[in-house]
N, C-alpha and C positions, 0 to 999 in steps of 0.2 A: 575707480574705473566704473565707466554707466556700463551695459547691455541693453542695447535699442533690439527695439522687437524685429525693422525688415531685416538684422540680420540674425534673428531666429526663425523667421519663416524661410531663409534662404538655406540653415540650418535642417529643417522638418523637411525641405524639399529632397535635398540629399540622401535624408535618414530614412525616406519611405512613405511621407505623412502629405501628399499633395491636398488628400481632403481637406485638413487644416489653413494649408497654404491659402488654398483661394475660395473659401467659405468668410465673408463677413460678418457672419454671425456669430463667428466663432475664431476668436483672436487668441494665438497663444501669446502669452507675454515674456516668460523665464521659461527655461531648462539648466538644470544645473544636472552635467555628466558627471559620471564617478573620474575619480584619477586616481593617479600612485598614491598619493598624500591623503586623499578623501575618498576611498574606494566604493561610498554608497554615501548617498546625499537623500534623506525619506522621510515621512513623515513630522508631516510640518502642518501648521495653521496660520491663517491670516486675520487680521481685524482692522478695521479702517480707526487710524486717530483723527483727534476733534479736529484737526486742520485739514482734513482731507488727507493726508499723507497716510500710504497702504506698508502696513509693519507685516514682515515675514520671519516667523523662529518656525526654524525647522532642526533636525538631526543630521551634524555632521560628522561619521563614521571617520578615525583616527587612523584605528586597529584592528581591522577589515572588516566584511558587511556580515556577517552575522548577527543574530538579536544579541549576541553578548559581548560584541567587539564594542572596545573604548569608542566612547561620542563625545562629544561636547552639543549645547547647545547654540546657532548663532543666527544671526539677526539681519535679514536685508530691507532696506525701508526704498519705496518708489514716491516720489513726488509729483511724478506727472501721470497719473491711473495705472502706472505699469507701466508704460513706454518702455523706461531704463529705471534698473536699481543701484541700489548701493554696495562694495564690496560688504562682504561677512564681517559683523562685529560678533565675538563671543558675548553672549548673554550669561549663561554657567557654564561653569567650569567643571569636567566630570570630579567629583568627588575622591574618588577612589571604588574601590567593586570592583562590578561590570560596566555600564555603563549609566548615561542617563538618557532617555527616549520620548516619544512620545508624545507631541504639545498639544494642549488645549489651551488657547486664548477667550477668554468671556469679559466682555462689558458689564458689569456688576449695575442692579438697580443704583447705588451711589454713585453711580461715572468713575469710581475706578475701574482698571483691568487688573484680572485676576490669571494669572499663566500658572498652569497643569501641567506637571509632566510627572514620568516614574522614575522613580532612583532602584536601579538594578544594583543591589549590594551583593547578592549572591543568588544561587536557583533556588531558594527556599526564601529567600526576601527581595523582594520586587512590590512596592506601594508608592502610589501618587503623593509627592508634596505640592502647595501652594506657594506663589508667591505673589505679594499683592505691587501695581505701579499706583503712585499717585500724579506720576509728570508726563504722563502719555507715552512710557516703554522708555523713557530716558534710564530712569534706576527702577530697583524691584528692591522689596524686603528680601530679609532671611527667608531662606525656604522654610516651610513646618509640614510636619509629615499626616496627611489627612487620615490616615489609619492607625490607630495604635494601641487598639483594644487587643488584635491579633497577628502578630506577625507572619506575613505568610507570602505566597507569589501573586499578586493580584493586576490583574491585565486590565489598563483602561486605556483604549483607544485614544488617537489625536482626534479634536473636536467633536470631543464626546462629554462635557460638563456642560450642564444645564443650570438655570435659574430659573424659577417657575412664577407666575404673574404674583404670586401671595410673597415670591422672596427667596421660598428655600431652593437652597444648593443640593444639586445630585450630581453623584457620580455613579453610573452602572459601569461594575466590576464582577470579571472572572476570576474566580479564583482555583492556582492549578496545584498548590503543594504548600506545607507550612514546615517548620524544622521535626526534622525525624520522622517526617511523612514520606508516603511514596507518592511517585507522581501523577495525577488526577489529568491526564490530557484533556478528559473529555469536560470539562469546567463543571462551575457549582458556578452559581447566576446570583448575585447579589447588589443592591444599592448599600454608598454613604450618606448619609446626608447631612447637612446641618443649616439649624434655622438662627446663626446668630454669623451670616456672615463670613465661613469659613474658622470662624474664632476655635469652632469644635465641632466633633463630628461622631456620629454613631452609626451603626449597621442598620440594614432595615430588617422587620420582625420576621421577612422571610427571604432565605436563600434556598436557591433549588438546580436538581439536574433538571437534563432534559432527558422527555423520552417522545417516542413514536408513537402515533395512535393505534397501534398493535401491540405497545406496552417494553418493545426492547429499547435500551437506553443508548440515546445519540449524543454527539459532541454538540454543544454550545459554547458558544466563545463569540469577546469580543462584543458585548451587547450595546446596543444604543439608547435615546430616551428623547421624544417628543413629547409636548403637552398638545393636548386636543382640545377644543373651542367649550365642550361638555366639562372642563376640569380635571378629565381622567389623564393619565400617561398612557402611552404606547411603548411598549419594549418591542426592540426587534434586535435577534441574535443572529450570527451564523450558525450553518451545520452542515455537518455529511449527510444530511436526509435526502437532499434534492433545493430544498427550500431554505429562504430566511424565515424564522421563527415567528410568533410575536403572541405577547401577552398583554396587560392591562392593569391598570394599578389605580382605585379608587379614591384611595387614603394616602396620596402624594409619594406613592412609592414604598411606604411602611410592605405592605400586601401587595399580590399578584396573583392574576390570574393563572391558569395552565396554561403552557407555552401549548402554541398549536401551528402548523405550517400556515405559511399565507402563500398567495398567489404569486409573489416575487422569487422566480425558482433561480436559484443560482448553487454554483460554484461552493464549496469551503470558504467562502471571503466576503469579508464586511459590509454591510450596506452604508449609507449615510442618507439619513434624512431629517430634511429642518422644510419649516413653515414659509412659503414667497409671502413675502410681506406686500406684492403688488395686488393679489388676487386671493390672500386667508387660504390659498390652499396648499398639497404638502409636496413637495419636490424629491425623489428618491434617484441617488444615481448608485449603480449597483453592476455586475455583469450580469445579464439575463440571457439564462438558457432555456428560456420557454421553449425557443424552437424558433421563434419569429424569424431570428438572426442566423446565420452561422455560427458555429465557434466548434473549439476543439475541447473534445470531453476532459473535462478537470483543470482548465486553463484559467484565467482570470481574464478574460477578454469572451466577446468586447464590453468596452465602458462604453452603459446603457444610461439614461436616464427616462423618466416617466412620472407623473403628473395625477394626484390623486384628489380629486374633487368629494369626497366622501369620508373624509376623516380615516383616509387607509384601507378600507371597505376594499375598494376597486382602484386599478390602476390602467391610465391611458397606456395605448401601445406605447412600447418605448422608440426610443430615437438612439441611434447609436454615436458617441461624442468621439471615439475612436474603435477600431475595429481587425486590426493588425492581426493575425491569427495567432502569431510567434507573440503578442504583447503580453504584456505583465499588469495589472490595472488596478490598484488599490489602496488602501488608505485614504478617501477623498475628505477634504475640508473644505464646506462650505460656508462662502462669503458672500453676501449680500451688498454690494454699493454702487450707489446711483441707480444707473438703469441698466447693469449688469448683474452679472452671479459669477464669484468667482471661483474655479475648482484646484484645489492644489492636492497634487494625489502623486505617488510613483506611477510611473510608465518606463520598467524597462519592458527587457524582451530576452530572449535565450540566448544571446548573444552578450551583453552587458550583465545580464542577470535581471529577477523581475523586481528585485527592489532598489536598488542603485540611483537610478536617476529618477529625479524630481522635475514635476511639470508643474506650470501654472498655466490657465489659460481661461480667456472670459469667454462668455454666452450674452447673450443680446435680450435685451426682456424681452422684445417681438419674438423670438426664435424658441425662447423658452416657453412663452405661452401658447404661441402658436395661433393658429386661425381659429 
């Protein structure tokens, strides 16, 4: 079975979303609703394969939408930019545990892809395995478990592993509890890395909390990781502070600076940011509660995006991609192909719930770069 897009704009119309509807800059392509059978459809990534054809693994909740209800992970691929996709193939199978969540898709310097995700065995073990394709998402390896120095809970976001211009592989992970530990909500901040290809992997030399610059200690979670034109990285975390976080890392991640707030004030909820390959500069889509906007205190809405010419320094006004007050707006993977950018994020609302339904929809490079 395809799903053509006019009958998802006919779809958005009904559900409240006229902005989408008749904005051409801004084209949704899928929504996948919850149902009885799939109560929460969420975080997912995209990657374009060498023939043009757009592959989608996302998380399909079994055994209700909770982070610890049974998933599997499954696969929809579009052959014509998104128009229409293909029904769900199962890519993995949940194991057993909790669940499995969480995808990160990367195009490896060798031209394979490499898919990320976390095996939730229990509340005291939760770490990412790899699995490598070499036939462009037709088959995958055995999974291998990228952590196994320490067992413990470790949170890594969908489309959040990196490759860096030299090679090495990062994964920035939160870590919330280890066996016969109690539970650390407020995370400890760490990278993996490895520089032979995923083959193996070690910690970096520093892990850290967060704190305030008045010295009391806040949540961090859920970190991200860009490379800057200078060679450094950029981390950027969530918190309850007000703001996204962000540190610095000289020595590919080994080291970090102190976390410090940046200008991106938001919400408890993750940012995403990757480099526009049309202009070297950095793309962030986030909910922003600077103020510019509307929104309702503590919500995830609206999904904002903004435009940073400075290597993260400073950030353009943002633009709002959805704005629903009752929305839900998080988890975003971004895609880069052709002369679009594509965002695949949950968008429920209090109504569905805010993490249930999954969206995808494009942006226009004119519209993203703007005048």
């Amino acid at each position: 079975m395809k799903i053509r897009t006019n009958c998802l704009i006919a779809v958005l119309i009904l559900a409240g979303w006229p902005a989408l509807a008749v904005c051409a800059e801004i084209e949704p392509l899928l929504v996948i609703e919850p149902s009885k059978e799939n109560p929460r459809n969420s975080e997912g990534d995209i990657i374009e394969l060498k023939n043009g054809r757009l592959c989608l693994i996302y998380t399909r909740f079994t055994g209700g939408s909770g982070d610890h209800a049974a998933a599997d992970l499954v696969m929809r691929t579009s052959d014509d930019d998104g128009g229409s996709w293909s029904d769900d193939r199962i890519v993995v199978r949940r194991p057993g545990g909790l669940n499995i969540m969480s995808v990160s898709l990367l195009r490896l310097a060798s031209g394979e892809i490499a898919l990320f995700y976390l095996r939730k065995t229990s509340k005291e073990d939760c770490r990412p395995l790899m699995c490598i394709s070499t036939d462009e998402a037709q088959t995958w390896s055995r999974p291998a478990v990228c952590i196994t120095d320490k067992v413990g809970y470790y949170v890594l976001n969908n489309d959040r592993a990196v490759q860096l211009q030299q090679g090495r592989l990062i994964l920035p992970v939160a870590w919330h509890q280890g066996p016969g530990q109690s539970r650390d909500t407020a995370g400890v901040i760490m990278c993996y890395l490895s520089d032979d290809n995923g083959k193996t992997w070690r910690r970096s030399k520093d892990s850290f909390k967060g704190y305030a610059p008045e010295g009391q200690r806040i949540t961090v979670q859920e970190p991200g990781v860009v490379e800057l034109k200078d060679g450094r990285l950029m981390m950027f975390m969530r918190t309850n502070a007000g703001s996204q976080y962000v540190c610095h890392s000289r020595d590919g991640g080994e080291t970090w600076s102190k976390g410090r707030p940046s200008n991106l004030a938001s919400p408890l909820s993750p940012a995403s940011i990757k480099r526009i390959p049309w202009t070297g500069d950095l793309l962030c889509v986030w909910n922003d509660h600077s103020g510019i906007h509307r929104y309702p205190a503590g919500r995830r809405t609206p999904l904002c995006l903004a435009v940073s010419r400075d290597e993260g320094k400073t950030w353009s006004k943002s633009r709002i991609i959805e704005g629903n007050p009752d929305g839900w707006y998080c988890y975003t993977a971004i895609t880069f192909v052709k002369d679009r950018v594509l965002l695949a994020y949950c968008a429920g609302d209090k109504k569905i719930g805010g993490l249930n339904r999954l969206k995808v929809l494009a942006i226009s490079r004119d519209w993203l770069i703007g005048p």
